[in-house]
MDTraj code that builds the backbone (N, CA, C; nanometers):
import mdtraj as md
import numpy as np

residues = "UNK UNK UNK UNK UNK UNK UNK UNK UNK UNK UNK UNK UNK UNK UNK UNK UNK UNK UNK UNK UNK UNK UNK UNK UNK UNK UNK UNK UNK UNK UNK UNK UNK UNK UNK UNK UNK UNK UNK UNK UNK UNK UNK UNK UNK UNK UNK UNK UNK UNK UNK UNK UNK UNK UNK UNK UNK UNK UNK UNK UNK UNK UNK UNK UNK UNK UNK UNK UNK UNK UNK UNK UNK UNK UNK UNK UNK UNK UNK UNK UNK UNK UNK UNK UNK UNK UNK UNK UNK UNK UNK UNK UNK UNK UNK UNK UNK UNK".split()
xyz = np.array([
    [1.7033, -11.5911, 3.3985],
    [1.6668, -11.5715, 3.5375],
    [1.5951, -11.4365, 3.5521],
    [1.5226, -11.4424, 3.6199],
    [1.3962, -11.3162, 3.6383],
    [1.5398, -11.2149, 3.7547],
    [1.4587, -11.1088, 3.7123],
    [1.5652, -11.0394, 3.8297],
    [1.4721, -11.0037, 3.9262],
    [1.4909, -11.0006, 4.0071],
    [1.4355, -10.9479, 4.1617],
    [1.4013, -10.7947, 4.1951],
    [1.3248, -10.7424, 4.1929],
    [1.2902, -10.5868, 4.2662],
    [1.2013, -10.6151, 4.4352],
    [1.2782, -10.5131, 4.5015],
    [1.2089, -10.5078, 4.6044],
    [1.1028, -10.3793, 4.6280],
    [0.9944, -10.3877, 4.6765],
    [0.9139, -10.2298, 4.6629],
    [0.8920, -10.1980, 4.7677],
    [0.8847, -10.0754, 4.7930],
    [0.8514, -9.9797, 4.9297],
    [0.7509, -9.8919, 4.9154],
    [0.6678, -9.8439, 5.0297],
    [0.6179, -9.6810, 5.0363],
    [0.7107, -9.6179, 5.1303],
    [0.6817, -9.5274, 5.0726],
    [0.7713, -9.4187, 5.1928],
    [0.6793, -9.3261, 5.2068],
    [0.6555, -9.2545, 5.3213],
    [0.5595, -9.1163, 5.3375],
    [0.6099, -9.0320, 5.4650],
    [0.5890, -8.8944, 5.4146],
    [0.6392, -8.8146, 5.5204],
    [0.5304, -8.7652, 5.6123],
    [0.5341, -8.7539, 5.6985],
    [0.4260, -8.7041, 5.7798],
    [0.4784, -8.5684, 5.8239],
    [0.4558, -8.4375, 5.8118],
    [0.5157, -8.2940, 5.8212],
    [0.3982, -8.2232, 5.8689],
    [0.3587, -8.2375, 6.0033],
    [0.2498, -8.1974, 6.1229],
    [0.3555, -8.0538, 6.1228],
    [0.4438, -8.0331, 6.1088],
    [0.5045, -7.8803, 6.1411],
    [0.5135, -7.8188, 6.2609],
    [0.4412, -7.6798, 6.2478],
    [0.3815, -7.6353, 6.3547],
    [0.2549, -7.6795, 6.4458],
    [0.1778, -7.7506, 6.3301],
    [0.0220, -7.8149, 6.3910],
    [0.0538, -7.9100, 6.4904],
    [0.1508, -8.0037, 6.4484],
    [0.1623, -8.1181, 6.5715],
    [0.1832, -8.0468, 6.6897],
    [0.1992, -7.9209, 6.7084],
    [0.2577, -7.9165, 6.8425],
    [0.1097, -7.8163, 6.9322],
    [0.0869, -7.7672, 6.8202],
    [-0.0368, -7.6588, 6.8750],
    [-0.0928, -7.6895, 6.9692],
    [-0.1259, -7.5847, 7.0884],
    [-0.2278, -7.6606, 7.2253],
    [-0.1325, -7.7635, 7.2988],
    [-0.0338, -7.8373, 7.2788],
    [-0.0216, -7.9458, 7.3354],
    [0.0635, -7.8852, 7.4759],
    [0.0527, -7.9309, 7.5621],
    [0.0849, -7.9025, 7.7053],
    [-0.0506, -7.8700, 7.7612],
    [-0.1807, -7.8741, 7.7558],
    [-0.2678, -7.8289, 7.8079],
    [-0.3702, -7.7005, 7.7867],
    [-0.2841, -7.6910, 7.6138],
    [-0.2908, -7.5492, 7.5968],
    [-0.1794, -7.4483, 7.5516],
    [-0.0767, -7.4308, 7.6294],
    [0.0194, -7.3859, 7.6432],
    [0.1033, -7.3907, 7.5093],
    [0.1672, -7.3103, 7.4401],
    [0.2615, -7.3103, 7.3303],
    [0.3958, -7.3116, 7.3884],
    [0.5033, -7.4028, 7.3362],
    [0.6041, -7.3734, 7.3607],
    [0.7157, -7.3369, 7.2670],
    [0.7679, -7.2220, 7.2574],
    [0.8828, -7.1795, 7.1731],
    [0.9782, -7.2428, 7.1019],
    [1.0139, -7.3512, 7.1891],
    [1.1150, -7.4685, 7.1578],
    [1.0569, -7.5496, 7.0023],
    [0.9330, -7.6149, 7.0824],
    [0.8742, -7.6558, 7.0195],
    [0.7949, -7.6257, 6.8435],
    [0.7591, -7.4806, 6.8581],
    [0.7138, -7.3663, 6.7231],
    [0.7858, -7.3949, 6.6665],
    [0.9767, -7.3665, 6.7464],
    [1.0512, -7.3722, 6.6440],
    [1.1153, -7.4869, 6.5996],
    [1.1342, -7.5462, 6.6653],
    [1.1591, -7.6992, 6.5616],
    [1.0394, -7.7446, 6.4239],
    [0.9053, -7.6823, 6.5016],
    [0.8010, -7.7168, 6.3696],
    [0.8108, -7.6142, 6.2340],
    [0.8856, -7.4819, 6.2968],
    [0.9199, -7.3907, 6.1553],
    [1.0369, -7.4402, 6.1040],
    [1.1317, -7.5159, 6.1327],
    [1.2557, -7.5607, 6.0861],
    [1.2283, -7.7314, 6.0245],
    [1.1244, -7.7620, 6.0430],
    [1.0629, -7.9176, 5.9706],
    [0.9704, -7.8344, 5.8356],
    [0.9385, -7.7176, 5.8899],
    [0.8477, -7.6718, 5.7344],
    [0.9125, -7.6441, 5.6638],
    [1.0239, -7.5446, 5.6689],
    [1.1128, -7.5024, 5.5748],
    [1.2305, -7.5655, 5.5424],
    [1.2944, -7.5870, 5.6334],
    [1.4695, -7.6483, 5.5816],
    [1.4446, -7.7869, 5.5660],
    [1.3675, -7.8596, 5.6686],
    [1.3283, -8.0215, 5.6689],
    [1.3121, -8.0815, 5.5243],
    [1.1826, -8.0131, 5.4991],
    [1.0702, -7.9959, 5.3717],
    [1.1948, -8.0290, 5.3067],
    [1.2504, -7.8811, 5.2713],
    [1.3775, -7.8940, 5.1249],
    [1.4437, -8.0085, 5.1236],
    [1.5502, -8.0432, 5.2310],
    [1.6119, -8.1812, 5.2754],
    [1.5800, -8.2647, 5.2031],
    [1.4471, -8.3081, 5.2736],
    [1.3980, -8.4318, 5.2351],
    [1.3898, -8.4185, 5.0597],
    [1.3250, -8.3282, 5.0196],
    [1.3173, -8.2988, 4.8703],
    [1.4368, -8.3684, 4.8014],
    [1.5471, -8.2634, 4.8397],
    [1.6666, -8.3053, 4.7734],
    [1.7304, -8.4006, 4.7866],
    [1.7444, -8.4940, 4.8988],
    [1.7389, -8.6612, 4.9277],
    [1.6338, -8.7244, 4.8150],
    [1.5087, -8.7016, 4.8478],
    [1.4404, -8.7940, 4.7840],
    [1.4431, -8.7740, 4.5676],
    [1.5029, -8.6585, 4.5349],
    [1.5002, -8.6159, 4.4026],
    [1.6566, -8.6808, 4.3532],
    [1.7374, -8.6816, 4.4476],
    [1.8530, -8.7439, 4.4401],
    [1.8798, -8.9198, 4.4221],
    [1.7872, -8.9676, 4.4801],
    [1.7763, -9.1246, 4.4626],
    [1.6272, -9.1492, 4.3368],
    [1.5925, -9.0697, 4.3364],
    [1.4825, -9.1118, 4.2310],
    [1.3412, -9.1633, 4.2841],
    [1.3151, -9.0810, 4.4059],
    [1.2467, -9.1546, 4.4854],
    [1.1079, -9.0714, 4.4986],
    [0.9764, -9.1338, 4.5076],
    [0.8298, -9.0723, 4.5045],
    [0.8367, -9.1191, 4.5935],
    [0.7401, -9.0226, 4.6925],
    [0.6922, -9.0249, 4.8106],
    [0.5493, -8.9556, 4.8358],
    [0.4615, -9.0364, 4.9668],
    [0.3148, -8.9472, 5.0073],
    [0.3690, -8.8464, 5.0951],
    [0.3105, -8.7814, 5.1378],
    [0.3134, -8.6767, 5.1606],
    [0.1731, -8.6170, 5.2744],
    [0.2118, -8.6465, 5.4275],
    [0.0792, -8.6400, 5.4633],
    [0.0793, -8.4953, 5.5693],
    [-0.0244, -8.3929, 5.5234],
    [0.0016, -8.2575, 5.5570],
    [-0.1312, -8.2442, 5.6262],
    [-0.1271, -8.1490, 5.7229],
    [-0.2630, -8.1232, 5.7505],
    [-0.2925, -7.9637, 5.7047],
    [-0.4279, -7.9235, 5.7464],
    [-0.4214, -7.7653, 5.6398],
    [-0.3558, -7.6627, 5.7287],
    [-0.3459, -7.6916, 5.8272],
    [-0.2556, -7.5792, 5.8993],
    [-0.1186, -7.5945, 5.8451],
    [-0.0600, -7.7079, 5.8465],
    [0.1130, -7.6490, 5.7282],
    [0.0350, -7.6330, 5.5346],
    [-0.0456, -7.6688, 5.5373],
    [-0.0607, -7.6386, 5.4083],
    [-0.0505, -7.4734, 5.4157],
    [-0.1072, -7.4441, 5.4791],
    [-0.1799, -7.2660, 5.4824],
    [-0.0175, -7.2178, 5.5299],
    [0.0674, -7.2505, 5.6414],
    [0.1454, -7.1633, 5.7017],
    [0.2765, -7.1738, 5.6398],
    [0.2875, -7.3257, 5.4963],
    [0.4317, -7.3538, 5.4379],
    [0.4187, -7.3604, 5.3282],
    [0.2814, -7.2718, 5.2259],
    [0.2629, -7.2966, 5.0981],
    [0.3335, -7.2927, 4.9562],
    [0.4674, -7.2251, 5.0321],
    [0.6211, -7.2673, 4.9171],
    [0.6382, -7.4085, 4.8972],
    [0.6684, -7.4481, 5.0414],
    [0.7464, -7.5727, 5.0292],
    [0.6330, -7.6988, 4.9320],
    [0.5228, -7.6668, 5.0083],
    [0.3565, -7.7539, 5.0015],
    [0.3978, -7.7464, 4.8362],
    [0.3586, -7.6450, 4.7796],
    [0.3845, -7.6171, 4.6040],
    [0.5710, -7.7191, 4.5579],
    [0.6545, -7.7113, 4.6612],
    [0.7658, -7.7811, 4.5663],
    [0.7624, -7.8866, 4.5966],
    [0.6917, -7.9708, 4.6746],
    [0.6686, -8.1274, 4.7046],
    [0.5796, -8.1873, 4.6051],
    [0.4523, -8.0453, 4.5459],
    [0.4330, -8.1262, 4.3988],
    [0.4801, -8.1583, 4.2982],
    [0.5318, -8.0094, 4.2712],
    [0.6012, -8.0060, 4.1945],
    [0.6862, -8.1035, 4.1599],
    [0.7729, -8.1644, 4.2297],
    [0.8372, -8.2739, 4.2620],
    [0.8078, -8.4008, 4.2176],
    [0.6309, -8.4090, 4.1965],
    [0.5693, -8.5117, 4.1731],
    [0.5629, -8.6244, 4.2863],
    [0.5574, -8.5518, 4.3729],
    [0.5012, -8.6639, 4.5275],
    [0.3571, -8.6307, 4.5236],
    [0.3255, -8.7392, 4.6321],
    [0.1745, -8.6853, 4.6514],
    [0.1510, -8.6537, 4.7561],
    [-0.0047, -8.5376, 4.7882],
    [-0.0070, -8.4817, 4.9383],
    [-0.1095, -8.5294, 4.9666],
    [-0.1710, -8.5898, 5.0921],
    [-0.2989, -8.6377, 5.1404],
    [-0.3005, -8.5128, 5.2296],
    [-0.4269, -8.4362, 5.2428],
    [-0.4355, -8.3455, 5.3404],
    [-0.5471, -8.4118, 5.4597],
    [-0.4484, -8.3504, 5.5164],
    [-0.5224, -8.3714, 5.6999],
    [-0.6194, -8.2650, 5.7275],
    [-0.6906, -8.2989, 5.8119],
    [-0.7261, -8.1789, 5.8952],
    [-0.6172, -8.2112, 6.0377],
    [-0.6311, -8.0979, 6.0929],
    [-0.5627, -8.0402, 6.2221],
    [-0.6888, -8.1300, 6.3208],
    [-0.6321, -8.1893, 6.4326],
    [-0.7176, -8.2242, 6.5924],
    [-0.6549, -8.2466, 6.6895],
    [-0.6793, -8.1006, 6.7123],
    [-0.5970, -8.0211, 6.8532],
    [-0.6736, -8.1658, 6.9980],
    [-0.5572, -8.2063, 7.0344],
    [-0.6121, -8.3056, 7.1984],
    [-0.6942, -8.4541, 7.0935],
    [-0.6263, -8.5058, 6.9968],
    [-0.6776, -8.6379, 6.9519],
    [-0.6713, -8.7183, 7.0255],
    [-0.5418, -8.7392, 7.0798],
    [-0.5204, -8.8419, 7.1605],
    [-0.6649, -8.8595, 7.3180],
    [-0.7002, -8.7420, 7.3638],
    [-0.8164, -8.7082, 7.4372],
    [-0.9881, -8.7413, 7.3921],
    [-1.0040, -8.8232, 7.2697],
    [-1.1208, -8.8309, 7.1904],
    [-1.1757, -8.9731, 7.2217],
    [-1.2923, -8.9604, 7.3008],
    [-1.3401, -9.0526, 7.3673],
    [-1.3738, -9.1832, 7.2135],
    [-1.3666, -9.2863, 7.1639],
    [-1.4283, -9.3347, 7.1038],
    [-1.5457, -9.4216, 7.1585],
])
top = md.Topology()
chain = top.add_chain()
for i, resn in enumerate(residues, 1):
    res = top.add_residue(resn, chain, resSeq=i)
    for name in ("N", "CA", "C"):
        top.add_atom(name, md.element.get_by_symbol(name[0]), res)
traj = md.Trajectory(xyz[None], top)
């Protein structure tokens, strides 16, 4: 009997600080910074050590503003052997006439 595997992707999306930039109209909010510095640094690791713990590869989708502002963590997610697709940053996307 054949044995069965099931397959997945998994990918993290870690906008950080960028997801939040500008958003209110402009306006920065504190709350907000800091939940995106606590997804760059402690999140980041987390997930690392979850995903190194099950044996698990993952994408990895960054834009260059956490590349530039979390370049520890950015370096141990390769290390790791995940992969990173880099973003660019677009402050008001949702606002982009197509």
């Amino acid at each position: 009997m054949v044995k069965k595997r099931a397959l997945c992707c998994i990918s993290v999306d870690i906008d950080a600080v960028a997801g939040w930039l500008g958003s209110y109209g402009g306006e920065d909010s504190t709350s907000d910074i800091s939940r995106g510095l606590f997804a760059g640094t402690i999140g980041v690791r987390r997930l690392l050590k979850m995903f190194d713990k099950y044996k698990i590869k993952t994408t990895w989708f960054i834009p260059g503003h956490s590349l530039e502002t979390f370049p520890e963590e950015c370096r141990m997610i390769v290390d790791a052997g995940h992969e990173i697709v880099r973003l660019i940053s677009v402050p008001y996307a949702w606002k982009i006439d197509s």
